[in-house]
C-alpha positions in Angstrom: 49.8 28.4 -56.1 46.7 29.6 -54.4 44.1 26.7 -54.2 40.7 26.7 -54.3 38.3 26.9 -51.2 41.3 27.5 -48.9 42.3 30.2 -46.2 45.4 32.5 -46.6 47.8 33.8 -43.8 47.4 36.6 -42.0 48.8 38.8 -44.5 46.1 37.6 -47.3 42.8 38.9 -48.4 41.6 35.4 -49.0 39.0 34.5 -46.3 38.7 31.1 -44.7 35.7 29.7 -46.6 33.2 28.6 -44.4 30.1 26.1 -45.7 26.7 26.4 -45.0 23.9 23.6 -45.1 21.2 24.5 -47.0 17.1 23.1 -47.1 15.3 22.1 -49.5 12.7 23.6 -50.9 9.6 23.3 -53.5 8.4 25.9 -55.5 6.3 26.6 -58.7 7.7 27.6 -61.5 5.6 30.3 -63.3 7.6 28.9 -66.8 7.2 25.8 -66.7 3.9 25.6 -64.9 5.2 22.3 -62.5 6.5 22.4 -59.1 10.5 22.2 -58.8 12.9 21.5 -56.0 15.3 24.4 -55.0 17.9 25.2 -52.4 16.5 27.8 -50.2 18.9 29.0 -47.7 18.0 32.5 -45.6 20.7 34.8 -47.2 20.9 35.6 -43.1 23.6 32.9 -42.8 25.5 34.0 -45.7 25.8 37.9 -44.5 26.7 36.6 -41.2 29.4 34.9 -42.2 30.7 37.2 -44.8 30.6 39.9 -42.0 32.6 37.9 -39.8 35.5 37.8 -42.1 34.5 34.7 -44.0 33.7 33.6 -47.7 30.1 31.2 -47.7 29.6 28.6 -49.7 26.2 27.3 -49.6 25.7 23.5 -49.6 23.0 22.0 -51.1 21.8 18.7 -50.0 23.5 15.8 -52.3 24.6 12.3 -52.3 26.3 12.0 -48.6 29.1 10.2 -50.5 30.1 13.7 -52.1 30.9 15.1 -47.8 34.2 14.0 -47.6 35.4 15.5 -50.9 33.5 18.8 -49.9 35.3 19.0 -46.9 38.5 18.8 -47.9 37.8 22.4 -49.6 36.4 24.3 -46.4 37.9 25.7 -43.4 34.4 25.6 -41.3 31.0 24.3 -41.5 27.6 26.1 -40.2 24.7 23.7 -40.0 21.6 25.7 -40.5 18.0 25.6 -39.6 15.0 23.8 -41.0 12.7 21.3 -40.8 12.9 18.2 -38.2 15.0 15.3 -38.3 13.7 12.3 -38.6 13.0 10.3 -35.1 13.5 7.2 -36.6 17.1 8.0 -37.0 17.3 8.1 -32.6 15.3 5.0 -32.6 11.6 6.8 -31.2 8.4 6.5 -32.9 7.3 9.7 -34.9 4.9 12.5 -33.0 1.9 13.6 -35.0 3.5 17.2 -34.5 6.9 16.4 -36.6 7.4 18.4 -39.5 9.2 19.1 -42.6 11.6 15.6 -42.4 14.0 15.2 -45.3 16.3 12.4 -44.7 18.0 12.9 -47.8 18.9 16.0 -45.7 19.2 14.2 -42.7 21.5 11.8 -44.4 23.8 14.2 -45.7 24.3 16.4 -42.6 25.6 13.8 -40.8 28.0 13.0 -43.6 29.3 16.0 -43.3 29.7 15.9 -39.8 31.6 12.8 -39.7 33.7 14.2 -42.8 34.0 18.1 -40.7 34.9 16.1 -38.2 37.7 13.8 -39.6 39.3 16.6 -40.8 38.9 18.8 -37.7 36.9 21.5 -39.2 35.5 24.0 -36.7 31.3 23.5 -36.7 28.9 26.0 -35.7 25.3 24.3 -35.1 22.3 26.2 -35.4 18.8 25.1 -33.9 18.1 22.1 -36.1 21.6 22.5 -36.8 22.3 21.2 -32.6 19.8 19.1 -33.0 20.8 16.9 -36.1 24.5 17.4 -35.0 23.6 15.5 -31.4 21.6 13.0 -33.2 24.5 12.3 -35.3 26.7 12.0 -31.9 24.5 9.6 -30.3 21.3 11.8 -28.6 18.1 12.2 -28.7 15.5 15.3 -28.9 11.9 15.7 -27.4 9.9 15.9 -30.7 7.0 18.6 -29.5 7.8 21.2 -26.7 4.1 22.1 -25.7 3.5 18.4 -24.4 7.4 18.7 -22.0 7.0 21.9 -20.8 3.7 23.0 -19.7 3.0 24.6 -22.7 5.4 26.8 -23.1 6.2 28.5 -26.4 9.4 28.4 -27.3 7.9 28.9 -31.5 7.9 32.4 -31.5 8.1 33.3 -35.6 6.2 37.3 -34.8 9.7 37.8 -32.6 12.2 36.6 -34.6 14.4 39.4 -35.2 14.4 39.9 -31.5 14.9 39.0 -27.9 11.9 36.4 -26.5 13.4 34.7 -23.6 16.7 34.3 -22.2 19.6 31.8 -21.8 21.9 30.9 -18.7 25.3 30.3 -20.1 27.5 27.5 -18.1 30.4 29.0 -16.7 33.6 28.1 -18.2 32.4 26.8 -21.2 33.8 27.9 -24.8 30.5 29.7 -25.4 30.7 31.6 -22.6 34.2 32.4 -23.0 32.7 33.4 -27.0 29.8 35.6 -25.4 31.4 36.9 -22.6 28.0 36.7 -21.0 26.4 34.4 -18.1 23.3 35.4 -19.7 21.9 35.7 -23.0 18.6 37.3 -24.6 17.8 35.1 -27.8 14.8 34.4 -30.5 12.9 31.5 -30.1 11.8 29.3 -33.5 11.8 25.5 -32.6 9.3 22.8 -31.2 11.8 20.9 -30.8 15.0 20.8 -28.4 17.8 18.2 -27.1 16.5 15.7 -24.6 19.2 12.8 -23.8 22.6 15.0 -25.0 25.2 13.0 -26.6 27.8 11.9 -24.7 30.3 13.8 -26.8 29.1 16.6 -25.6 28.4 19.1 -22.8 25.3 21.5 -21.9 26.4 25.0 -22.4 23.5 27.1 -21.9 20.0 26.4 -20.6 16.6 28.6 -20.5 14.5 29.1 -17.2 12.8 25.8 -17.1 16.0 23.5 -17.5 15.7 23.1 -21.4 18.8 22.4 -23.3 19.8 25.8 -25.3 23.5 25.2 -26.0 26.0 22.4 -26.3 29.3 22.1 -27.5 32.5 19.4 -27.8 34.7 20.3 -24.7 37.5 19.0 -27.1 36.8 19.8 -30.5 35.9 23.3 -31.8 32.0 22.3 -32.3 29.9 24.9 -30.8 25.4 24.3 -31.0 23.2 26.6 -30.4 19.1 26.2 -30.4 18.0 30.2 -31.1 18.9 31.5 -34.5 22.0 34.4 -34.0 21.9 35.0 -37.6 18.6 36.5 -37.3 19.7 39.1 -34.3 23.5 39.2 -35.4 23.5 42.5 -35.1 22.3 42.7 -31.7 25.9 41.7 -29.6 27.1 39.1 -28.4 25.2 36.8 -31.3 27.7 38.5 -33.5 30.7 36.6 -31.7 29.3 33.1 -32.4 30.1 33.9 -36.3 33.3 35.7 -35.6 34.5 32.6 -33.6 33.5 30.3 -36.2 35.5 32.5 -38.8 38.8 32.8 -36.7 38.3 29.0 -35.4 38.8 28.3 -39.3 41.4 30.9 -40.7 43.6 29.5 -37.4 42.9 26.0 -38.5 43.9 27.1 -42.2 47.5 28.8 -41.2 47.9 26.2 -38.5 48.1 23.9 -41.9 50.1 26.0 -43.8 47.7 27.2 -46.3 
């Protein structure tokens, strides 16, 4: 019997199903003339995935209780971009400049890293992703990026689609051995960026002024990055950060005999 949410062998068509966080979101409702709270993930993440070889499933922020159930039906989890995380939750004071907090979100997130993690799901962390990830591990993030770094803008929306900077990759880490590249053109959309990393994990990439652009577990499959890849997928190597996520989860799914 086939169950639910689960990767095949090699010889299926079923594709390791990988979840997605999602933010939330407030709109107006033209019918019923009152704002409403929606689930508004860019349909970016989804493609992405879906071209790598994987099935999405996009997961809307819930009670934090509901993670570990969740989790038993995925092979991977993505955590997406979005708004800040709360400071309080790394013990610092809040910066005029932070933005778009949800700890319901922020709450939830890390219940589903604790529960990906338990489980030994493969995570792929993208900008806020990285940042609520090494958060939940222990770190701590500079909340506004003009005041650290002589005010330059890493909050490039105009480029998004498109190179703005680049990245030095760390030799022998697992995203340079994913990029096959020891350096990396990227988008730029965050204020915000890593500052003390969790000692879980290790620095895999950093821009031209020092800043923290990639980390990872050196002994888990849990890869972060701070640009957004499902915005330039198609511009190579972001592609392979979606692919590895994908193969990290069917291998995880036949390792386990499903």
């Amino acid at each position: 019997m086939v169950c639910p949410g689960r990767a095949l062998d090699k010889g299926s068509n079923v594709p390791p199903v990988v979840g997605i966080t999602s933010p939330p979101a407030q709109q107006h409702s033209p019918v019923l003339g009152v704002e409403r709270a929606l689930t508004a993930l860019d349909r970016a993440y989804i493609e992405a995935v879906v071209d790598a070889g994987g099935a999405s499933v996009v997961l809307a922020v819930q009670d934090p209780a509901l993670a570990a159930p969740l989790a038993d039906r995925l092979d991977a989890l993505v955590l997406s971009g979005g708004g800040d995380v709360a400071p309080e939750r790394y013990g610092a004071t809040r910066h005029p400049a932070v933005a778009g907090v949800h700890e319901g979100r922020d709450a939830w997130e890390v219940a589903l890293i604790d529960a990906a993690r338990e489980r030994q799901l493969p995570i792929l962390a993208i900008c806020r992703g990285l940042q609520i990830l090494n958060v939940a591990l222990g770190g701590t993030l500079i909340q506004h990026l003009p005041e650290h770094h002589g005010g330059d803008p890493h909050l490039v929306p105009g480029r998004f689609g498109a190179a703005a900077h680049h990245v030095a990759v760390v030799a022998g880490t697992r995203l340079a051995k994913v990029l096959d590249a020891d350096v990396v053109d990227v988008n730029t959309l965050h204020h915000q960026a890593l500052d003390r990393v969790a000692a879980e994990l290790v620095v895999s990439a950093r821009d031209q002024h020092g800043l923290v652009e990639a980390a990872e577990h050196p002994d888990e499959a849990i890869l972060g990055v701070q640009w957004h890849p499902e915005l330039i997928v198609r511009a190579s190597p972001h592609d392979r950060l979606f692919r590895w996520v994908v193969d990290e989860a069917a291998a995880r799914a036949r390792g386990a005999g499903r």
